[in-house]
C-alpha positions as YAML, in Angstrom:
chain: A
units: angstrom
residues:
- id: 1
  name: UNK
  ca: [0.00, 0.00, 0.00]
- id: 2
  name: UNK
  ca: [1.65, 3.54, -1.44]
- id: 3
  name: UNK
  ca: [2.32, 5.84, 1.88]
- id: 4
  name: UNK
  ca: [-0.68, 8.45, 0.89]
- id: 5
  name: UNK
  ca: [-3.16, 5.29, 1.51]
- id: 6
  name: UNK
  ca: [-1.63, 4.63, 4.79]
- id: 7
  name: UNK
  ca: [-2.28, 8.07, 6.10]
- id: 8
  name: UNK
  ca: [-5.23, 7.79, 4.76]
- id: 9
  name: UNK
  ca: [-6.47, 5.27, 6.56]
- id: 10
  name: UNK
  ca: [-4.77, 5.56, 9.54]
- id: 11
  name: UNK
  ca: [-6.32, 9.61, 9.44]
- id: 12
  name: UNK
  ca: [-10.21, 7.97, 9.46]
- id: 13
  name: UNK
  ca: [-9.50, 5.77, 12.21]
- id: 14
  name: UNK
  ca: [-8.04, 8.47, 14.55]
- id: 15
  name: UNK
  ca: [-11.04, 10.76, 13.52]
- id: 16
  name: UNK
  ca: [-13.40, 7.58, 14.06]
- id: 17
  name: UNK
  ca: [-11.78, 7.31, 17.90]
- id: 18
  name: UNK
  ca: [-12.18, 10.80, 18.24]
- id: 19
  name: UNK
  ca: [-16.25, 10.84, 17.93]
- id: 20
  name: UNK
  ca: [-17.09, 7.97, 19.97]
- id: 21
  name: UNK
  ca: [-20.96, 8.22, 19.36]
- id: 22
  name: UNK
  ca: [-22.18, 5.03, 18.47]
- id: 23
  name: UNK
  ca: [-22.88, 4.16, 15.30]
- id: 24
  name: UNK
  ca: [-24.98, 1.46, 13.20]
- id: 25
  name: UNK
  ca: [-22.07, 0.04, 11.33]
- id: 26
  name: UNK
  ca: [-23.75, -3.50, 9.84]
- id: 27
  name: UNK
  ca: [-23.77, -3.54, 6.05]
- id: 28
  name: UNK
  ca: [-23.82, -6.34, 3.65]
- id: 29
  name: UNK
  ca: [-21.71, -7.65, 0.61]
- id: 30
  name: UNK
  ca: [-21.38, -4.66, -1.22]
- id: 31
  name: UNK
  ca: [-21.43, -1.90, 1.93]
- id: 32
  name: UNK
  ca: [-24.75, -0.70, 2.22]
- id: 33
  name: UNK
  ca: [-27.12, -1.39, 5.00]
- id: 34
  name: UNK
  ca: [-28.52, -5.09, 5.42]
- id: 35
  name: UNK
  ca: [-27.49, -8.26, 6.35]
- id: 36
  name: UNK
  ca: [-25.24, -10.64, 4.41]
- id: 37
  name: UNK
  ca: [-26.15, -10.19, 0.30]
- id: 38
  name: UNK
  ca: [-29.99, -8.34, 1.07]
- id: 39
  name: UNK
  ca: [-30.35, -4.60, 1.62]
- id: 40
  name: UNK
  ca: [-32.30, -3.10, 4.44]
- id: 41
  name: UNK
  ca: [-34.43, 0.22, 4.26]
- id: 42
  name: UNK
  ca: [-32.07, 1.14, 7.79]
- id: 43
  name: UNK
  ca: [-31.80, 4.85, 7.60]
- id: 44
  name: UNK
  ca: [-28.20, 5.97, 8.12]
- id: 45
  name: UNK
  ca: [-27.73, 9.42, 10.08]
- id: 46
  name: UNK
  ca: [-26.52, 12.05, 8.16]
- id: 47
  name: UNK
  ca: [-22.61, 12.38, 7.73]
- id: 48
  name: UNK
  ca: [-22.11, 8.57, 8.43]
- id: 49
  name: UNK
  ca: [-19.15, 7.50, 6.43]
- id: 50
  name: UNK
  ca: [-18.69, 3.94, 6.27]
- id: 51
  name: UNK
  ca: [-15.90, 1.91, 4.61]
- id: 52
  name: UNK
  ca: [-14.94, -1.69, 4.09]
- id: 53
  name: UNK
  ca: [-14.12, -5.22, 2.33]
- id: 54
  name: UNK
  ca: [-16.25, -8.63, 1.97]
- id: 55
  name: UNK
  ca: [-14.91, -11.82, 0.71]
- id: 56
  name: UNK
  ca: [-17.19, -13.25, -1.50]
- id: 57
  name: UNK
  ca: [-16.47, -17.45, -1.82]
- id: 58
  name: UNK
  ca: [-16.10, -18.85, -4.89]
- id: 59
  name: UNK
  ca: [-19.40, -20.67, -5.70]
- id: 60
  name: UNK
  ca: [-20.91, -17.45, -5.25]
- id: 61
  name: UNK
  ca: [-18.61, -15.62, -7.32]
- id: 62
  name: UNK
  ca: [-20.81, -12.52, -8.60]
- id: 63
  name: UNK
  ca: [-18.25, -12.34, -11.89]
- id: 64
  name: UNK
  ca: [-16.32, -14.98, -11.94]
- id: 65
  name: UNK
  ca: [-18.79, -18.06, -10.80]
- id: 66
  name: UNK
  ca: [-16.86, -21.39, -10.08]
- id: 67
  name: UNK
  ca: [-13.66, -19.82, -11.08]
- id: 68
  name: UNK
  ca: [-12.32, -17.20, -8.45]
- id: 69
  name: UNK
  ca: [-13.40, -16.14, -5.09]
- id: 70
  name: UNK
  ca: [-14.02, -11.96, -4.93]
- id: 71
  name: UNK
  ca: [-13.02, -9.07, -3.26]
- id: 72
  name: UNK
  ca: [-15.41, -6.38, -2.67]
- id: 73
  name: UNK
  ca: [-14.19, -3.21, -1.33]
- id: 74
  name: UNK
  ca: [-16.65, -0.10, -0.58]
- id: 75
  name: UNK
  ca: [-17.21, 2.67, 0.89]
- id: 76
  name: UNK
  ca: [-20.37, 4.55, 1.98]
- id: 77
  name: UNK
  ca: [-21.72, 7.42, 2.39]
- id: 78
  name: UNK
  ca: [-25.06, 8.92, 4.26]
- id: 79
  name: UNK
  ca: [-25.06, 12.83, 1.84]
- id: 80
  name: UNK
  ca: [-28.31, 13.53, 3.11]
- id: 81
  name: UNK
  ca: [-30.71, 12.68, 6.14]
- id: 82
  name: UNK
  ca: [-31.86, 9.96, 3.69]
- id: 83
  name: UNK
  ca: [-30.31, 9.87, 0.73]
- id: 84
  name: UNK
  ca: [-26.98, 7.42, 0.73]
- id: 85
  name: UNK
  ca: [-23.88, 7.35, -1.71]
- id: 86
  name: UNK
  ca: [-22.30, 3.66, -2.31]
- id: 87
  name: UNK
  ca: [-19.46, 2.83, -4.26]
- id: 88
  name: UNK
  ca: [-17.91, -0.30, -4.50]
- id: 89
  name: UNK
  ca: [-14.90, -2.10, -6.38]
- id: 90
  name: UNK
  ca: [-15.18, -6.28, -7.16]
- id: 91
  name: UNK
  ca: [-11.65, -7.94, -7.85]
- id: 92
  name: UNK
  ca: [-11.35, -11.63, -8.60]
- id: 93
  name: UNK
  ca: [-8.52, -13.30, -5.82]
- id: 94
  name: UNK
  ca: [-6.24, -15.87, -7.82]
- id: 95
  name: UNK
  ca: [-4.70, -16.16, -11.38]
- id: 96
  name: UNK
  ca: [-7.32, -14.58, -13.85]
- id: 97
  name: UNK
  ca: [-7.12, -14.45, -17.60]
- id: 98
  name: UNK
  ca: [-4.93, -11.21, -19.01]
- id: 99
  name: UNK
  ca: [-8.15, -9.79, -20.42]
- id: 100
  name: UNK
  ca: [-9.66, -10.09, -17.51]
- id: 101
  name: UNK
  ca: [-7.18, -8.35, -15.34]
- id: 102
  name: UNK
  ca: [-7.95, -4.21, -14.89]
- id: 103
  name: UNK
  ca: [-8.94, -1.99, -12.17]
- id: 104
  name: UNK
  ca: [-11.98, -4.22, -11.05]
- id: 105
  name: UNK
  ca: [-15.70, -4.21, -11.70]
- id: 106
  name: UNK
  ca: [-16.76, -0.64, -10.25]
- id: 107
  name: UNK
  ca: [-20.27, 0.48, -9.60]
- id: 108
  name: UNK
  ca: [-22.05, 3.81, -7.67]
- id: 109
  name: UNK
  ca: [-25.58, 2.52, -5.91]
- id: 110
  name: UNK
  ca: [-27.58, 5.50, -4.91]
- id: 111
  name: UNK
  ca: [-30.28, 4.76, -2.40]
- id: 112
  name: UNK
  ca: [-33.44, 6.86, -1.03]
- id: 113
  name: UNK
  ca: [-35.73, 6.28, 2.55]
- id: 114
  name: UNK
  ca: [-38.96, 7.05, 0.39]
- id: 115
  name: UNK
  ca: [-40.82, 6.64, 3.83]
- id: 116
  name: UNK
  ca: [-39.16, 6.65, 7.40]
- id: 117
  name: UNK
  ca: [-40.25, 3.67, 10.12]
- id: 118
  name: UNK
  ca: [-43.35, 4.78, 12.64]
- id: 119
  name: UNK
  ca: [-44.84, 2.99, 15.10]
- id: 120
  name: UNK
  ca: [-47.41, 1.24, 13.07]
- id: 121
  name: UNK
  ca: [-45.29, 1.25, 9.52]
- id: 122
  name: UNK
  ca: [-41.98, 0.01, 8.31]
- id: 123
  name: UNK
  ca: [-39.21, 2.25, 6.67]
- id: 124
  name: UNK
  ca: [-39.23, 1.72, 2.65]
- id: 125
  name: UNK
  ca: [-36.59, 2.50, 0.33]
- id: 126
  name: UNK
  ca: [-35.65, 2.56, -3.20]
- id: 127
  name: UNK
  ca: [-32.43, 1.48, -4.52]
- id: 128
  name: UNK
  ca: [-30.58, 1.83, -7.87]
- id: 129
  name: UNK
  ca: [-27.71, 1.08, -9.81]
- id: 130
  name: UNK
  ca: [-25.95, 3.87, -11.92]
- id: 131
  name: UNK
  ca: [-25.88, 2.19, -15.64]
- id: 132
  name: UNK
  ca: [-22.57, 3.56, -16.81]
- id: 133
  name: UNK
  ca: [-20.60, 0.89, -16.02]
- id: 134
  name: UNK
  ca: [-19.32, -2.09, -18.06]
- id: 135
  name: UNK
  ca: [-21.51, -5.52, -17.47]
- id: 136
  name: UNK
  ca: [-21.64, -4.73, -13.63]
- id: 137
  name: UNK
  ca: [-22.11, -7.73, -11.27]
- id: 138
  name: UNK
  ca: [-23.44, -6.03, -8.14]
- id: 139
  name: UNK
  ca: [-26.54, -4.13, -9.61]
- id: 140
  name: UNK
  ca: [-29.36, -3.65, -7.04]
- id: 141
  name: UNK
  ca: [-32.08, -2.17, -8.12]
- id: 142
  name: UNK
  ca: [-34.60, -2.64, -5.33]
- id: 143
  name: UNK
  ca: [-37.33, -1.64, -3.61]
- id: 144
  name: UNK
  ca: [-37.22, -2.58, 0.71]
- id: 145
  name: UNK
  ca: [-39.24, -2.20, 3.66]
- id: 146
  name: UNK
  ca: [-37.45, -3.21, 7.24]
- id: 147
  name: UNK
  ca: [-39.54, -2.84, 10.70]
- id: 148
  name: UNK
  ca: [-37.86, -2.90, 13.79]
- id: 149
  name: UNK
  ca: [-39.28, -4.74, 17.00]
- id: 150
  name: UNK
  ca: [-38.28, -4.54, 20.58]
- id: 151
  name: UNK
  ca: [-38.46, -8.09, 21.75]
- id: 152
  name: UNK
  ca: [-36.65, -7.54, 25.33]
- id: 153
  name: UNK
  ca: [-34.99, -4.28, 26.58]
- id: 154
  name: UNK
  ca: [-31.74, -5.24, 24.90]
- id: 155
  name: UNK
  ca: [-32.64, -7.94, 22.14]
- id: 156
  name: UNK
  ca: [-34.36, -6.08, 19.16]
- id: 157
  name: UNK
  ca: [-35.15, -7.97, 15.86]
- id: 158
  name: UNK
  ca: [-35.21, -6.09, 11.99]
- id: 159
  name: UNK
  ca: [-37.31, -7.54, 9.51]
- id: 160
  name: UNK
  ca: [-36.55, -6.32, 5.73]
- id: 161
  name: UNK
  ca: [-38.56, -7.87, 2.69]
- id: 162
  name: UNK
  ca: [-38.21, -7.02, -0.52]
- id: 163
  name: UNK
  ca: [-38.21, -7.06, -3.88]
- id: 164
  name: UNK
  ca: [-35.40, -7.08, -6.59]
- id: 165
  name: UNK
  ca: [-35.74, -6.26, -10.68]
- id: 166
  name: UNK
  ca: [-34.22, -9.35, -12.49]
- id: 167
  name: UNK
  ca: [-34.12, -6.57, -15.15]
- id: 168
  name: UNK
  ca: [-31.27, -4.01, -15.68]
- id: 169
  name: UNK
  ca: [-29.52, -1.67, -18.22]
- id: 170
  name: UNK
  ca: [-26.03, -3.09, -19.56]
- id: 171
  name: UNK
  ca: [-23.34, -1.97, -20.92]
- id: 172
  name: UNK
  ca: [-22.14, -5.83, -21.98]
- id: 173
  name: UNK
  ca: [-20.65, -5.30, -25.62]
- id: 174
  name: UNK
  ca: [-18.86, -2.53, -24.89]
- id: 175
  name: UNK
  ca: [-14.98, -3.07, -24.55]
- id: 176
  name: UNK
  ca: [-12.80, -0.50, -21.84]
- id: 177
  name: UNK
  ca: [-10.45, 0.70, -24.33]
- id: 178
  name: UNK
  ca: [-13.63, 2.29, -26.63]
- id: 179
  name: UNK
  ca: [-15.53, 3.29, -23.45]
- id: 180
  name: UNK
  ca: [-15.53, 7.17, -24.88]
- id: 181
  name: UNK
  ca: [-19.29, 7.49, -23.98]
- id: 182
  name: UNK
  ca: [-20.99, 6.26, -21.55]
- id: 183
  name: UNK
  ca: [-24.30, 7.33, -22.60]
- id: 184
  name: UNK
  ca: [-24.20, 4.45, -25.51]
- id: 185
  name: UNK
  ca: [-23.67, 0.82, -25.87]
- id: 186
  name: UNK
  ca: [-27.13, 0.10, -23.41]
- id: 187
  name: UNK
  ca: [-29.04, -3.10, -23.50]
- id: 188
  name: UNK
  ca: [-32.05, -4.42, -21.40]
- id: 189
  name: UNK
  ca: [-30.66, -7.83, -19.82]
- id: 190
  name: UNK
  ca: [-32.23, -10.56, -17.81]
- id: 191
  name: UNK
  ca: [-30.04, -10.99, -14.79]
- id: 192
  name: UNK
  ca: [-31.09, -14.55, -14.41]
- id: 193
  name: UNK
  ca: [-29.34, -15.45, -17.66]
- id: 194
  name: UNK
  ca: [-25.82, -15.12, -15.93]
- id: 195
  name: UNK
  ca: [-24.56, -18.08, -14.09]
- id: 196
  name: UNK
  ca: [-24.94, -16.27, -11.39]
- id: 197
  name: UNK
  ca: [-27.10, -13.54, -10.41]
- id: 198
  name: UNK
  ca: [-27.85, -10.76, -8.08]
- id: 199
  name: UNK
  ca: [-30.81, -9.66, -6.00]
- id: 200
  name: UNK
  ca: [-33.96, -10.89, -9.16]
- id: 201
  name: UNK
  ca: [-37.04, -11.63, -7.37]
- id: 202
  name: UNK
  ca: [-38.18, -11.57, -3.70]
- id: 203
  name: UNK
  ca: [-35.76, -11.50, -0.72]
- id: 204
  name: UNK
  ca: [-36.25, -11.30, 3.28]
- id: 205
  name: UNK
  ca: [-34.43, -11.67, 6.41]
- id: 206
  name: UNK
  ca: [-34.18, -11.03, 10.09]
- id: 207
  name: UNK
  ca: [-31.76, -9.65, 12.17]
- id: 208
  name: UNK
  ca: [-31.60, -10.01, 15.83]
- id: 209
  name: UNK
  ca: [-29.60, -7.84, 17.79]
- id: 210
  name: UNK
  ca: [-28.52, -7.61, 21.35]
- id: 211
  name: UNK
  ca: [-27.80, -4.02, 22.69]
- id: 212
  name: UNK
  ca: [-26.49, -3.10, 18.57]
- id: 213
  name: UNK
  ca: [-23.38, -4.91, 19.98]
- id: 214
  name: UNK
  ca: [-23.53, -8.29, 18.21]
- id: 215
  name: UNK
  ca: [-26.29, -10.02, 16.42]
- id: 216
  name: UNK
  ca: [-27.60, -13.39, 14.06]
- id: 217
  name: UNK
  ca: [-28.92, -13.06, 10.50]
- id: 218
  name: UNK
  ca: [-31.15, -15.04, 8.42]
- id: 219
  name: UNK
  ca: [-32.08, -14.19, 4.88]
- id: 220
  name: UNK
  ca: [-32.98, -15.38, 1.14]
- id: 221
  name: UNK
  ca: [-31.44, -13.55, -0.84]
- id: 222
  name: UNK
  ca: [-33.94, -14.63, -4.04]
- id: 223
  name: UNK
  ca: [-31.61, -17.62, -4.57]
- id: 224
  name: UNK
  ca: [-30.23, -19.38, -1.11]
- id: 225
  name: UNK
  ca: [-30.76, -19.50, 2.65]
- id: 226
  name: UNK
  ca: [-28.16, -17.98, 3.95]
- id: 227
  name: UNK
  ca: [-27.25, -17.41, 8.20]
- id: 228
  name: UNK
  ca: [-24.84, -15.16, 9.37]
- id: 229
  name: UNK
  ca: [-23.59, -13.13, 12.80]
- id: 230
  name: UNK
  ca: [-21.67, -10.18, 13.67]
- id: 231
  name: UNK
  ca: [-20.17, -8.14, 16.30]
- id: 232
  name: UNK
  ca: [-19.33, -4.52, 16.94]
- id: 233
  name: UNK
  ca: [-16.42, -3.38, 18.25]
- id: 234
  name: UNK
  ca: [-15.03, -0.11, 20.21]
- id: 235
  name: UNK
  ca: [-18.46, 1.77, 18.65]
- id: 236
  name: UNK
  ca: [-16.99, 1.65, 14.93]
- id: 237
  name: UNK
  ca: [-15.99, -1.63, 13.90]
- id: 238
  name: UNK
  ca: [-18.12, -4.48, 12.91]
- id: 239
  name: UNK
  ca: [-17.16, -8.23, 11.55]
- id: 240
  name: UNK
  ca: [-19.17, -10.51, 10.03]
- id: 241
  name: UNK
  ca: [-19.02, -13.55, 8.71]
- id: 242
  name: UNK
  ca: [-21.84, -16.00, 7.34]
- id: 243
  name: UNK
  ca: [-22.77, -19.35, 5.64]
- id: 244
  name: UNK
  ca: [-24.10, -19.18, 2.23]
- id: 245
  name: UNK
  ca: [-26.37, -22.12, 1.22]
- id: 246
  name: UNK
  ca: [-25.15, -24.22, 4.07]
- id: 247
  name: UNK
  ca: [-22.22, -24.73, 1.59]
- id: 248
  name: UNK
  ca: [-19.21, -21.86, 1.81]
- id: 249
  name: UNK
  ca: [-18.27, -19.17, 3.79]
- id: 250
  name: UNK
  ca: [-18.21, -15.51, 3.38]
- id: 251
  name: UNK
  ca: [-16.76, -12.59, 5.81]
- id: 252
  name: UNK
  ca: [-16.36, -9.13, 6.00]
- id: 253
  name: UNK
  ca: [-15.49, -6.04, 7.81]
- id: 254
  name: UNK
  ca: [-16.53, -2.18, 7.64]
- id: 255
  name: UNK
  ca: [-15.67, 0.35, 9.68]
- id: 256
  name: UNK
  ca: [-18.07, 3.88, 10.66]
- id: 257
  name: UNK
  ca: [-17.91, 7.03, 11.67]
- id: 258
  name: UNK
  ca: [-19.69, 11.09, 11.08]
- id: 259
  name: UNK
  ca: [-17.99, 13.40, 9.44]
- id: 260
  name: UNK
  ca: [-20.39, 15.68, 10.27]
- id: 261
  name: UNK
  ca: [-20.26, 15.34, 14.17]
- id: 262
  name: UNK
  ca: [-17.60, 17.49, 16.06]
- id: 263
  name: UNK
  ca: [-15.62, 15.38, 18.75]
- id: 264
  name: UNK
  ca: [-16.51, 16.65, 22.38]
- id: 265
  name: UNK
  ca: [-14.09, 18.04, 23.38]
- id: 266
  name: UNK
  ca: [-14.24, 21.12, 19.97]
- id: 267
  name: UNK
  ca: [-18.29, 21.17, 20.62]
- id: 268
  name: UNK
  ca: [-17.27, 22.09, 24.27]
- id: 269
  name: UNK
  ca: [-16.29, 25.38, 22.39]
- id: 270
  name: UNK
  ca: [-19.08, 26.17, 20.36]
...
């Protein structure tokens, strides 16, 4: 990692220890709120800056299906009191063909709380995939509603249903070195007609948390049954890791703080 990086990261984490508010840090495979692969309609406060990797087994290879396990890298952010920024990288681990090697497969998500949670009514929110890219392999777009229920004074469960268009715009026949435009080159797709798709059809889970310290998953993901857990640690940090389809592992790690909160000891000035 080049020196700039390293300062970098080493810069968030001292600004992360410096605002120790706690802050809601569980995200799934490609950094957004939700479980292991579903979204959650979770509203993020505003200025929450989240950042992170998954490991994505190789059965359940988004790109590279039965031929590479993936790295997903991301990083989120909450713009608005509801509106949420996510961008996130996919890398194949292992020897790849020489065509295949490049940056990795990048993608923007923008999401947006349509309605907040109330006592009697869920949260919903809308999620979509910018198009620009090349032949993505993360697009979400998805429409989710997640409820919240206090089961004990510490245990509280989130339910999230939803539904996920096996339908998106691609950019599949066009090559990077003649990607001069991205406004050409689209094409409706099927999702389902890859060996291995994303979010197409109805998904759910639950999520039951004690004291937003650790917690269990369950979810379909439109495909598999797939059971997780996670913990949070010093207020920022959360690890994951899950079993897809009873068959292969995943894991992951992300890491939260607001860049719009002032540490307590400058709001002492205010």
């Amino acid at each position: 990692m080049k020196t700039d990086k390293k300062v970098l990261w080493i810069g968030l984490l001292l600004l992360g220890m410096l605002n120790p508010g706690r802050l809601w840090g569980q995200v799934n495979v490609s950094g957004k709120s939700g479980l292991l692969y579903i979204p959650t309609a979770e509203v993020q406060k505003e200025g929450t800056f989240s950042f992170g990797y998954t490991f994505n087994p190789e059965n359940y290879a988004f790109r590279f299906n039965r031929k590479n396990s993936e790295s997903i890298s991301f990083v989120n952010l909450a713009l608005l009191p509801r509106f949420e920024i996510n961008l996130n990288l996919l890398n194949p681990n292992g020897p790849i063909r020489f065509q295949d090697k490049g940056i990795g497969d990048r993608q923007i998500d923008l999401k947006y709380v349509v309605l907040l949670e109330k006592e009697k009514r869920p949260a919903l929110a809308i999620i979509l995939s910018a198009p620009f890219g090349i032949d993505n392999s993360l697009i979400t777009n998805a429409l989710v509603a997640t409820k919240h229920i206090s089961l004990t004074k510490s245990i509280e469960a989130a339910v999230s249903v939803g539904m996920g268009s096996p339908y998106s715009l691609y950019r599949a026949d066009v090559r990077n070195d003649q990607d001069s435009d991205i406004f050409s080159g689209y094409t409706l797709k099927d999702k389902r007609d890859r060996p291995y798709y994303y979010l197409a059809g109805p998904f759910g889970g639950i999520k039951l948390s004690y004291a937003k310290k650790a917690g269990l998953m369950v979810e379909w993901d439109s495909q598999h049954l797939n059971v997780g857990a996670y913990t949070t640690l010093f207020k920022h940090w959360t690890i994951q890791a899950g079993l897809l389809n009873g068959d292969q592992f995943t894991a992951g790690t992300s890491y939260s703080l607001n860049l719009f909160q002032l540490p307590k000891r400058l709001r002492k000035h205010e």
